[in-house]
C-alpha positions as CSV (number, residue, x, y, z in Angstrom):
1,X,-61.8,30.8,15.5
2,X,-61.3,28.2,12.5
3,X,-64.6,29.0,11.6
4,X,-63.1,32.9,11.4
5,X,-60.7,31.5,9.5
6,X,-62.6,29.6,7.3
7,X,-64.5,32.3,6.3
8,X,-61.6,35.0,5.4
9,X,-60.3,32.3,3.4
10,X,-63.5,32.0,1.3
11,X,-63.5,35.5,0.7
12,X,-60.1,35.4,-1.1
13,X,-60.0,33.6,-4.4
14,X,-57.2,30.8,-4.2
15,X,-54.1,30.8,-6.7
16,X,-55.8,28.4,-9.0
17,X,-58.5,30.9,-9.3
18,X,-55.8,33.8,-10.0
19,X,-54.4,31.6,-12.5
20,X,-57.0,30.9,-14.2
21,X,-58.7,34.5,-14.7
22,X,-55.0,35.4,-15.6
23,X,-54.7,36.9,-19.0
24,X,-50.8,35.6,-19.1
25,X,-52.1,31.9,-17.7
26,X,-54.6,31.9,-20.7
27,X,-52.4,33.1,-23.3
28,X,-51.0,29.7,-25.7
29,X,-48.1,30.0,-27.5
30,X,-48.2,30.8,-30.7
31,X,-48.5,28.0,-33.5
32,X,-46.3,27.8,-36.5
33,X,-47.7,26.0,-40.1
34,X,-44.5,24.8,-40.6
35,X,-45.6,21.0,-41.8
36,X,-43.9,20.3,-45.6
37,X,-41.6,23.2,-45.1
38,X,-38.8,22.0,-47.5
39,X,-41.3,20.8,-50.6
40,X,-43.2,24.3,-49.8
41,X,-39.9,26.0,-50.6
42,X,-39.1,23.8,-53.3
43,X,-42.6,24.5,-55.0
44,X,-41.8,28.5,-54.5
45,X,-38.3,27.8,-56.6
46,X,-40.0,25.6,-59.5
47,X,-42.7,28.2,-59.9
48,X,-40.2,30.7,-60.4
49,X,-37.4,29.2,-62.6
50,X,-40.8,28.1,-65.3
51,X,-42.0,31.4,-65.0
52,X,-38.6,32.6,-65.9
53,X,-38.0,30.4,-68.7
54,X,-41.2,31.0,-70.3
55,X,-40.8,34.5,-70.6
56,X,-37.1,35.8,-70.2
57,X,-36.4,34.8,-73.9
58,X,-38.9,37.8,-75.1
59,X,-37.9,40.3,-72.4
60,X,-34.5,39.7,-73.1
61,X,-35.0,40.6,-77.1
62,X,-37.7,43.7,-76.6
63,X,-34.5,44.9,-73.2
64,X,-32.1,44.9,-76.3
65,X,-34.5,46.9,-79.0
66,X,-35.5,49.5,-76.1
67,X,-31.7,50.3,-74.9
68,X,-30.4,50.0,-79.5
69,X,-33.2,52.6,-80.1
70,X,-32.0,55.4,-77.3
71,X,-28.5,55.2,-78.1
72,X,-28.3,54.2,-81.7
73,X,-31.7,55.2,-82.6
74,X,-32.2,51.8,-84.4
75,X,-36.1,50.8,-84.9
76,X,-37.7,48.8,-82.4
77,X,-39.2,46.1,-85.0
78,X,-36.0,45.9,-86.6
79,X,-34.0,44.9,-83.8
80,X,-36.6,42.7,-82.7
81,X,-36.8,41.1,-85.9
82,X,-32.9,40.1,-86.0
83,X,-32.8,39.1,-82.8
84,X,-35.7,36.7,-83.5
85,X,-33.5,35.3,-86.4
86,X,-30.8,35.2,-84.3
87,X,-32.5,32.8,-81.3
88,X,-33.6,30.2,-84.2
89,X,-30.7,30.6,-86.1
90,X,-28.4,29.8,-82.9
91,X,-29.9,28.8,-79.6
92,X,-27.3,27.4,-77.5
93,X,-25.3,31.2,-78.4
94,X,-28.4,33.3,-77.5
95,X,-29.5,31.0,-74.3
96,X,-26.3,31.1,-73.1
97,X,-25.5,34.7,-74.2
98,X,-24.2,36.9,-70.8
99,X,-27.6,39.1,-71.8
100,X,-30.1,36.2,-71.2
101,X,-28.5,34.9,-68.4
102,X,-28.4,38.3,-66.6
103,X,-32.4,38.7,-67.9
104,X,-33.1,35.1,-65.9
105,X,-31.3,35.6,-62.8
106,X,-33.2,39.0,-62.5
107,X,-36.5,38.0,-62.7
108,X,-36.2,34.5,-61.4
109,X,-34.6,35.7,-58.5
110,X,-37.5,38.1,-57.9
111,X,-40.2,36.0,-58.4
112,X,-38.7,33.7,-55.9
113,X,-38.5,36.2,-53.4
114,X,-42.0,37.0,-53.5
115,X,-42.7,33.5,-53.3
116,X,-40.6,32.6,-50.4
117,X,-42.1,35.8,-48.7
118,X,-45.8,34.1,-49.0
119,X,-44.0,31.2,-47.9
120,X,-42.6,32.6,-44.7
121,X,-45.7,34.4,-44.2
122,X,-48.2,31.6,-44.2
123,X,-45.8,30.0,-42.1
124,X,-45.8,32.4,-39.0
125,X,-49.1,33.0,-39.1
126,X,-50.5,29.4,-39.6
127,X,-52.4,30.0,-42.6
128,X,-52.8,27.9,-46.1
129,X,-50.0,27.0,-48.0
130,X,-51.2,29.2,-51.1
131,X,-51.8,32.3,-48.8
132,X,-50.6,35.2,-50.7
133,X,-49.4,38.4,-49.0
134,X,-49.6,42.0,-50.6
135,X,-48.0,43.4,-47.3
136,X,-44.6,45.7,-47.1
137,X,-42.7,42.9,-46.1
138,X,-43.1,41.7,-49.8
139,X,-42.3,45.2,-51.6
140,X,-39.3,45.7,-49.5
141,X,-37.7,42.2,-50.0
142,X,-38.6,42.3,-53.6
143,X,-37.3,45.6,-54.7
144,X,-33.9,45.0,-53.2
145,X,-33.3,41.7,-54.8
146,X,-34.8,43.2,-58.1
147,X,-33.1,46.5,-58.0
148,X,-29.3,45.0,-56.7
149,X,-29.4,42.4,-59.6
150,X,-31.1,44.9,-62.3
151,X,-28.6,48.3,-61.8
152,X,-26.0,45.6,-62.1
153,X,-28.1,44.1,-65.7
154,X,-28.3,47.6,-66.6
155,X,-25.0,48.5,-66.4
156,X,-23.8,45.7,-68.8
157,X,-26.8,46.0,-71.1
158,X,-26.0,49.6,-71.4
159,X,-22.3,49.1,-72.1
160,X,-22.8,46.1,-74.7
161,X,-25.6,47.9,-76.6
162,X,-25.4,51.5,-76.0
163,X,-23.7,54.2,-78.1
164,X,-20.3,53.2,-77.8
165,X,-21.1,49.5,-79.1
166,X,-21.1,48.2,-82.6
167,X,-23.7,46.1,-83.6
168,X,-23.8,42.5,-83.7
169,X,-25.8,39.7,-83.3
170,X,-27.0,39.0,-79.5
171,X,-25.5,35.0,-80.4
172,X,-22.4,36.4,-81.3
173,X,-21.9,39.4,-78.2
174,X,-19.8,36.4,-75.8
175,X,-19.3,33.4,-78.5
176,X,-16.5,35.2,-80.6
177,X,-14.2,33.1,-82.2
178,X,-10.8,33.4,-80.4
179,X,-9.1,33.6,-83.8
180,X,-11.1,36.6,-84.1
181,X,-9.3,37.9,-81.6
182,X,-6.1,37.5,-82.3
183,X,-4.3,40.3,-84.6
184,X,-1.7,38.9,-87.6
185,X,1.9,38.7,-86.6
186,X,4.2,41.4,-88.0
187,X,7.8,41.8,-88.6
188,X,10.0,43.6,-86.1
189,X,10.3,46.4,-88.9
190,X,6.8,47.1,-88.8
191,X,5.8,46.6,-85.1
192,X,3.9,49.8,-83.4
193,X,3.3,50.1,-80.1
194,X,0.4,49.2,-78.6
195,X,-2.7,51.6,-78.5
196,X,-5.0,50.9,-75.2
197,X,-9.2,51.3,-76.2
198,X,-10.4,54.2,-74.9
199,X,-12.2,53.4,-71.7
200,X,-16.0,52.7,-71.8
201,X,-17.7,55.6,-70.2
202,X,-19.3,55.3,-66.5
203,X,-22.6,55.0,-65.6
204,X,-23.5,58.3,-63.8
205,X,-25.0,57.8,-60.1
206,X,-28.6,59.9,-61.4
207,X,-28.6,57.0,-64.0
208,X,-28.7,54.4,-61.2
209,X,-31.2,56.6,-59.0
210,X,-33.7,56.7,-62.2
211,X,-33.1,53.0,-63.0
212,X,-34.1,52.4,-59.3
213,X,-36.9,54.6,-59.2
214,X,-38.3,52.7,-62.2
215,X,-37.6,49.7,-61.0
216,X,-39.7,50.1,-57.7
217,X,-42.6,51.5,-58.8
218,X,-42.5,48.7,-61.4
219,X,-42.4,46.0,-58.9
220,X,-45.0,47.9,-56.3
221,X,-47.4,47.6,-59.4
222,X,-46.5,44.1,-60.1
223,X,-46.6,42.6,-56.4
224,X,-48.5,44.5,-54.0
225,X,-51.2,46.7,-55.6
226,X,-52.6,43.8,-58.5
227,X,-54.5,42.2,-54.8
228,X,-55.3,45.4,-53.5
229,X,-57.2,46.9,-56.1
230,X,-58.7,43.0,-57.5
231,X,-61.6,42.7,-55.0
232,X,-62.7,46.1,-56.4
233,X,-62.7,45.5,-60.8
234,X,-66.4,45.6,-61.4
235,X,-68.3,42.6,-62.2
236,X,-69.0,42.9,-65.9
237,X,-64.9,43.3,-66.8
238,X,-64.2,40.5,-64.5
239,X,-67.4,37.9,-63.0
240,X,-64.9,35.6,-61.1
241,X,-62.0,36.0,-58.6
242,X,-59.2,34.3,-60.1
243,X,-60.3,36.2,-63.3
244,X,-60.2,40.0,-61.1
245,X,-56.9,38.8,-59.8
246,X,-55.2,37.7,-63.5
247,X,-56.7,41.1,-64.7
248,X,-55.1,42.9,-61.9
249,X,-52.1,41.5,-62.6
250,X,-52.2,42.1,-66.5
251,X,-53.2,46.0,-66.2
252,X,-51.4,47.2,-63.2
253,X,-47.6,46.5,-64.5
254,X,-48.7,48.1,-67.9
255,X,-50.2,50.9,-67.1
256,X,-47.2,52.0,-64.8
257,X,-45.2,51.7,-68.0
258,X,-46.5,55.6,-68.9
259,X,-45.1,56.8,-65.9
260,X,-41.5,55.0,-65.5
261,X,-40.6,55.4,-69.3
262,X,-39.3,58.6,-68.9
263,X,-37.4,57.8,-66.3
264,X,-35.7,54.9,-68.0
265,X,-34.9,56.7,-71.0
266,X,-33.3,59.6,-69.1
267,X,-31.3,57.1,-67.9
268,X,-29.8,55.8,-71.1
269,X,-29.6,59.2,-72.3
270,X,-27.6,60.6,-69.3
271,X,-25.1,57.6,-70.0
272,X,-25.2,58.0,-73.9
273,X,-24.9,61.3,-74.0
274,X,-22.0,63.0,-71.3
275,X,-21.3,64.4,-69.6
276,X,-24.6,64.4,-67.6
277,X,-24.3,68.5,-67.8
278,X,-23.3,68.8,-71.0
279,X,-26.0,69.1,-73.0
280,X,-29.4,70.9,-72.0
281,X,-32.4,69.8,-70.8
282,X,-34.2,70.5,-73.4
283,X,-32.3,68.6,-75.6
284,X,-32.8,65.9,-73.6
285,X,-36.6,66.3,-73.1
286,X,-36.4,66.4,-76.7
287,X,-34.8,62.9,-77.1
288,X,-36.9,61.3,-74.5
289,X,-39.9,62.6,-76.3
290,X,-38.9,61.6,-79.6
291,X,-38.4,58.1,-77.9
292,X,-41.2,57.8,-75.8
293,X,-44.2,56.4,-77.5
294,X,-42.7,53.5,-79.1
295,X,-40.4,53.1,-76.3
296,X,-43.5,53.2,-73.5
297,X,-45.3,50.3,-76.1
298,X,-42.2,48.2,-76.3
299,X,-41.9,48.1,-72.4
300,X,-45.2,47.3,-72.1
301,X,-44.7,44.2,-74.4
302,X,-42.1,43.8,-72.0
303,X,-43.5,43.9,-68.7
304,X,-46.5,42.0,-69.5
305,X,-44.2,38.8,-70.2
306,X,-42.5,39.6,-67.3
307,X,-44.9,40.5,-64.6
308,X,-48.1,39.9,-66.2
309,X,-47.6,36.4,-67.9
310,X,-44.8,35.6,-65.6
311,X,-46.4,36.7,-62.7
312,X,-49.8,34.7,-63.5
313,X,-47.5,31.5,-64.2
314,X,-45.7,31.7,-61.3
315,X,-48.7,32.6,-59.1
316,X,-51.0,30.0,-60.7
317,X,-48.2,27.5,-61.0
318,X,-47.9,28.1,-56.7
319,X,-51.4,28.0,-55.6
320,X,-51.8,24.5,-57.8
321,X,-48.8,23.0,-56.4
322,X,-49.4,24.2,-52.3
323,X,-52.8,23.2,-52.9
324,X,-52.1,19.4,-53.9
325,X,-49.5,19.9,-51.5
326,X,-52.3,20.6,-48.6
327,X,-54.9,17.8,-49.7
328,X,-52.2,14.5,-50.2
């Protein structure tokens, strides 16, 4: 009988056995790269604020020419040129102007998103400090923080400089004397009554819908598809990775520049010109056309700074800084 036993026993595996064939018992927890956390994240917010002040003073000029050329119909190189003078002539009024600021939060703010993204990323998945991620994760995140903080930028650039605006030096737009502001005193004999400025004119909600339209296939250019398509330039226009990937990131942002023009000066020209039915679209088409060329150039010069230059900065800038981060 205990040999009976002995023998039924054998033919059942014991619970260490079942534990050990178990797919559950095998399974380890997941591990989390989460060493240097806090100098990781403060690398991903250096990167960005130098990649912002390096090229923010530029975008911030060429936003101005753009918005002064479909409502005013002033030339690009003109406006450009002034507001050149006007940065020498008085830094501390243009670098602390309301238009520069805005221009520095926005793509500051952006780049750091996508950096804190790769961040996160390389963090869940315990992978390299300088791991960076063209997922959806990255396009999502990006695009809100971009478009929130640029329909706001929008709004006030459109208001300061569109039709409705005089001209005036960018130094001088929030630095008025408050002299300038005050009107003479007058006798009781002469006092008239107070006339209220006509309200500035709303921005219509298609405005906002083709600014954000713009905006994301901007930023899917500028983020996700520059390592997508890298791997694939051909050898002879790039030999070397880092040089497919700074070519990626150069072309792609430009080159969607011919298809969000339009949408961005429809924009301005719904706004400019109301009310938003008022006028046909063919007179509109017509505008946008008459605009277009130099308008699709001069957002090019644009975007490069901002995604191309900036983005190579603030991507180079990263890698360098995770890097000596990984080998102290």
């Amino acid at each position: 009988m205990p040999e009976a036993v002995a023998q039924n026993a054998s033919e059942f595996p014991s619970m260490a056995t079942i534990k050990q064939r178990s797919p559950i018992a095998r399974s380890t927890p997941p591990t989390w790269n989460s060493k240097d956390i806090g100098l990781r994240l403060g690398v991903d917010i250096a990167s960005a604020m130098s990649a912002g002040a390096l090229t923010c003073p530029l975008i911030t000029i060429i936003d101005r020419a753009i918005i002064e050329k479909a409502s005013k119909g002033f030339p690009i190189g003109q406006t450009t040129a002034n507001c050149f003078r006007s940065m020498l002539s008085s830094p501390s009024g243009f670098f602390l102007s309301a238009p520069f600021l805005l221009i520095y939060t926005l793509y500051t703010s952006t780049y750091l998103t996508a950096n804190t993204i790769d961040t996160a990323t390389s963090t869940l998945r315990n992978q390299s400090y300088s791991t960076v991620t063209p997922g959806p994760a990255k396009f999502i995140s990006t695009t809100t923080v971009n478009m929130g903080i640029c329909m706001y930028k929008d709004a006030r650039f459109a208001k300061i400089f569109g039709a409705s605006s005089s001209p005036a030096p960018l130094s001088e737009i929030y630095s008025q004397p408050s002299s300038a502001l005050r009107s003479p005193p007058l006798s009781h004999s002469h006092q008239r009554p107070p006339q209220t400025a006509p309200a500035a004119p709303t921005i219509p909600k298609v405005s906002y819908s083709l600014f954000c339209l713009r905006d994301s296939v901007t930023i899917f250019a500028s983020f996700n598809v520059p390592a997508l398509i890298a791997p694939s330039i051909p050898d002879f226009i790039a030999s070397t990775p880092n040089m497919k990937a700074a070519t990626a990131q150069f072309a792609c942002p430009a080159l969607m520049q011919f298809a969000s023009t339009p949408m961005h000066l429809l924009g301005l020209d719904l706004y400019n010109r109301q009310p938003t039915g008022g006028l046909p679209w063919t007179d509109r088409l017509a505008r946008i056309r008459r605009d277009y060329v130099p308008s699709c150039f001069a957002r090019m010069a644009k975007i490069v700074p901002a995604y191309g230059i900036g983005g190579v900065v603030n991507v180079r800038m990263r890698a360098s800084l995770m890097q000596w981060l990984e080998r102290r």
